[in-house]
GUVEX-56232 format. One line per field, with one value per residue (C-alpha): residue number from 1; x, y, z. Coordinates in pm, whole numbers, plus 32768, in hexadecimal, padded with zeros to 4 digits. Layout:
% residues N
num	NUM/...
xx	X/...
yy	Y/...
zz	Z/...
//
This chain:
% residues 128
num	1/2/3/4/5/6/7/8/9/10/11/12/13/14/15/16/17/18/19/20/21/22/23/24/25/26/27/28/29/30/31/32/33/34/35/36/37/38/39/40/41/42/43/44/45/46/47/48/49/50/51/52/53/54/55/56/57/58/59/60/61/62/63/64/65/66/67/68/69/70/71/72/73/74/75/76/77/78/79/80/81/82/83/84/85/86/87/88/89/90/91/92/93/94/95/96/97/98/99/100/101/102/103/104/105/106/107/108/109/110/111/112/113/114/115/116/117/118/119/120/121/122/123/124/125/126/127/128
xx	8000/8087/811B/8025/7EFD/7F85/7F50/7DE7/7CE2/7C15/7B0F/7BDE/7C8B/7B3E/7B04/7C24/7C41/7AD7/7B27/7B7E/7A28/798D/7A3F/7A29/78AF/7893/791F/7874/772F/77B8/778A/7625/759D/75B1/76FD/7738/77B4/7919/7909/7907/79F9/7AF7/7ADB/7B4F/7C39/7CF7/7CC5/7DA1/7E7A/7EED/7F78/80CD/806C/8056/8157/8236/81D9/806E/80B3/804D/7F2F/7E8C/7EE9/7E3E/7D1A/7D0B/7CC9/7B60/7B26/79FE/7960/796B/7922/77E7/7765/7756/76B7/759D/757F/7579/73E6/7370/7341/748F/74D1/74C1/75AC/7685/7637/7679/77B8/781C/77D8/7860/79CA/79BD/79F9/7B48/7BCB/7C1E/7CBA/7D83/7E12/7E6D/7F5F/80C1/808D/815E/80B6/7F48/7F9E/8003/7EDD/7DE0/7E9A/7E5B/7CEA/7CB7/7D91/7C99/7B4A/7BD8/7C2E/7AD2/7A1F/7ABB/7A69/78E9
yy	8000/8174/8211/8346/8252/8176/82C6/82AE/8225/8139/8248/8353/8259/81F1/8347/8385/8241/828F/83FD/839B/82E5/8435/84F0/8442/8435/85A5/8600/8505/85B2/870D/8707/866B/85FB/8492/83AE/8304/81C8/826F/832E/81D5/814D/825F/8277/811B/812E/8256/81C2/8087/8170/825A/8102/817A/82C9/8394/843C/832B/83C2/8353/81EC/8150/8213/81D8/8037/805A/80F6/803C/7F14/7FB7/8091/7FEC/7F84/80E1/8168/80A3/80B6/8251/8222/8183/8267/83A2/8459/8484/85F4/8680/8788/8696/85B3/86CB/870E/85E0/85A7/86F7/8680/855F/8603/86F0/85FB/85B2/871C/86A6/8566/8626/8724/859D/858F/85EE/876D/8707/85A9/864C/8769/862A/8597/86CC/872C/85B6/857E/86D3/8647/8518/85CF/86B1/8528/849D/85FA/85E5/8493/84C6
zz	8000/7FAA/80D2/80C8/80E7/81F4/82B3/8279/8327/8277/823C/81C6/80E2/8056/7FEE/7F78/7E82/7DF5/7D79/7C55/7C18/7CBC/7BCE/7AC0/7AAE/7B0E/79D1/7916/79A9/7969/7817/77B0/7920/7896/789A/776E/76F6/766E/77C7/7857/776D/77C4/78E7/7947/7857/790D/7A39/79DC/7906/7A3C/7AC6/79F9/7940/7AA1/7B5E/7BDA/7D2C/7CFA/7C28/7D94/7DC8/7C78/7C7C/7D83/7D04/7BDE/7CC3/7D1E/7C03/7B54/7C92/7D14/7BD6/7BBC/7D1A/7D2A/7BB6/7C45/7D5D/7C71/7C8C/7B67/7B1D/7A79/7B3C/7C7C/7BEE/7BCB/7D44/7DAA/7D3E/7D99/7EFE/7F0B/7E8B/7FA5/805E/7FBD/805F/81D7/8147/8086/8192/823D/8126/80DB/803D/7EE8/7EF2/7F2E/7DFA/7CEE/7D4C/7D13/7BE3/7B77/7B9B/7B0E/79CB/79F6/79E0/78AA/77E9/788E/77E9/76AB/764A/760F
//
């Protein structure tokens, strides 16, 4: 396990391994409201594809995520409301709760991660 989530508790390290799955579907949504099969496709594509593409600081954390990605990915898709803009709401939630895990972290650590997942959404947008 990556040293920055061995400092996590199992909860904070749960929301930190499904941002990407947060992320991922918020810009999916962002677009259209709906997530489409390409948005799917993508998405668990780049997922996998971080494994070695990342900063070698975050190769750990995204093997790691790519362990759980689908499941994760899946599970908030079925939880998303049905009205667009509560998708949208939803997901924005559930990403604030990323911001105390992150102070947790190591500052540089925390920054290549943010910088990451915001590089993920752009390639998750982008592919509809």
């Amino acid at each position: 396990m990556p040293t920055e989530l061995s400092k996590l508790d199992q909860i904070d390290r749960d929301i930190l391994l499904r941002a990407p799955a947060v992320v991922a579907l918020l810009a999916a949504v962002s677009d259209d409201g709906e997530v489409s099969e390409s948005e799917i496709a993508a998405s668990v594509k780049l997922a996998h594809l971080r494994t070695y593409t990342s900063k070698p600081i975050l190769h750990n954390y995204y093997s790691k995520v790519d362990e759980v990605f689908e499941q994760h990915f899946n599970d908030i898709l079925a939880q998303l409301p049905e009205e667009w803009k509560e998708k949208e709401r939803f997901l924005e939630n559930r990403l604030l709760n990323l911001d105390p895990v992150l102070l947790k972290l190591d500052s540089i650590y925390a920054e290549e991660l943010i910088t990451s997942l915001k590089s993920f959404a752009k390639h998750v947008f982008k592919s509809n």
